[in-house]
C-alpha positions as CSV (number, residue, x, y, z in Angstrom):
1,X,20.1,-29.0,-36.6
2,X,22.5,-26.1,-37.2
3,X,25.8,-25.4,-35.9
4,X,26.9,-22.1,-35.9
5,X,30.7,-20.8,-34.9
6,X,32.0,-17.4,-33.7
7,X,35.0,-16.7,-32.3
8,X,35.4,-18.7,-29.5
9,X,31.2,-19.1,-28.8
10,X,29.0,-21.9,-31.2
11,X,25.6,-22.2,-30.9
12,X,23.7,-25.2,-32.1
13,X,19.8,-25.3,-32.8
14,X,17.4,-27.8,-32.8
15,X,13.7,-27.7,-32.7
16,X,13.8,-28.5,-28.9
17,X,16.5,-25.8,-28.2
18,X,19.5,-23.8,-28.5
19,X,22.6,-25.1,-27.0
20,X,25.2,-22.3,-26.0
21,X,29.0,-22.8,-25.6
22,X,31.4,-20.0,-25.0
23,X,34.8,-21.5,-24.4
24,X,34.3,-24.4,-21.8
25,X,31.2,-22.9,-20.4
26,X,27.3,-24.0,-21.9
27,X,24.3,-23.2,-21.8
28,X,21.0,-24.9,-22.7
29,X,18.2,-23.3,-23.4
30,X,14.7,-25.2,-24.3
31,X,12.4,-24.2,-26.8
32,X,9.0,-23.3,-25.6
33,X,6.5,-25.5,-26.5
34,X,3.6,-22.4,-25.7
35,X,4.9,-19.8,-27.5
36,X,5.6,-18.3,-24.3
37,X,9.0,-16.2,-25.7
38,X,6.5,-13.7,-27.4
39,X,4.2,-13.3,-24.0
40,X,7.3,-12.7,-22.2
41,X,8.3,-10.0,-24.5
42,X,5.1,-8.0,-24.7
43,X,4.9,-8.4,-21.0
44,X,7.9,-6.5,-20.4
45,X,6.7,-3.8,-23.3
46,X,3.9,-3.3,-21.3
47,X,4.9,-3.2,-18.0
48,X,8.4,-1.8,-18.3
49,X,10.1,-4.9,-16.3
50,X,12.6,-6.5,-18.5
51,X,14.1,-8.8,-15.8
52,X,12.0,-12.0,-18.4
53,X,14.1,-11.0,-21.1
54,X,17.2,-13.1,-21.9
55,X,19.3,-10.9,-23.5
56,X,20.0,-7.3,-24.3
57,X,19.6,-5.2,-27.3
58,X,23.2,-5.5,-27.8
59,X,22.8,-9.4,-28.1
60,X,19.7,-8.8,-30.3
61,X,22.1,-7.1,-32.8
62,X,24.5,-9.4,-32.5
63,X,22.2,-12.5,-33.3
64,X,20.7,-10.1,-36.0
65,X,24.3,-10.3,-37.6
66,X,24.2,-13.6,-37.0
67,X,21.2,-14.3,-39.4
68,X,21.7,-12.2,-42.3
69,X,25.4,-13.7,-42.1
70,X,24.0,-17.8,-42.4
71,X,21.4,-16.0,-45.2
72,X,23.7,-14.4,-47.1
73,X,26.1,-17.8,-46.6
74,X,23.1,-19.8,-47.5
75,X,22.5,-18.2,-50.4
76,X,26.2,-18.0,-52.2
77,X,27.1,-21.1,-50.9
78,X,30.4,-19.5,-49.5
79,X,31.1,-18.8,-45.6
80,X,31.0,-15.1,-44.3
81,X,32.7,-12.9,-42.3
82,X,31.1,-10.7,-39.4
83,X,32.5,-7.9,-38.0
């Protein structure tokens, strides 16, 4: 498991999902046992309809950030700051 904070939003993953909580509100998301996150994506490449996809490329950045921050943590052993 890892639990990750942000402001006022934490996200904790496991290998059966990603629990979401942004001030009192959460979210659970299950993993997908199929693989079927990747179909979805190259469905909506393919046909233009991104209605399947979760979130937008603003979040995408955002959980990019995310990433390279518990990476870069991970690796000095010290927290670190995103902006």
């Amino acid at each position: 498991m890892l639990q990750v904070g942000y402001g006022v939003e934490r996200l904790e993953w496991r290998a059966d999902g990603l629990t979401r909580t942004r001030g009192t509100q959460t979210e659970r998301v299950e993993a997908p046992a199929d693989g079927i996150i990747d179909a979805v994506f190259v469905e909506a490449v393919r046909s233009g309809d991104r209605s399947a996809i979760r979130s937008d490329y603003a979040e995408g950045v955002r959980s990019l950030a995310l990433c390279v921050a518990i990476n870069q943590s991970a690796a000095s052993g010290r927290p670190v700051c995103i902006s």
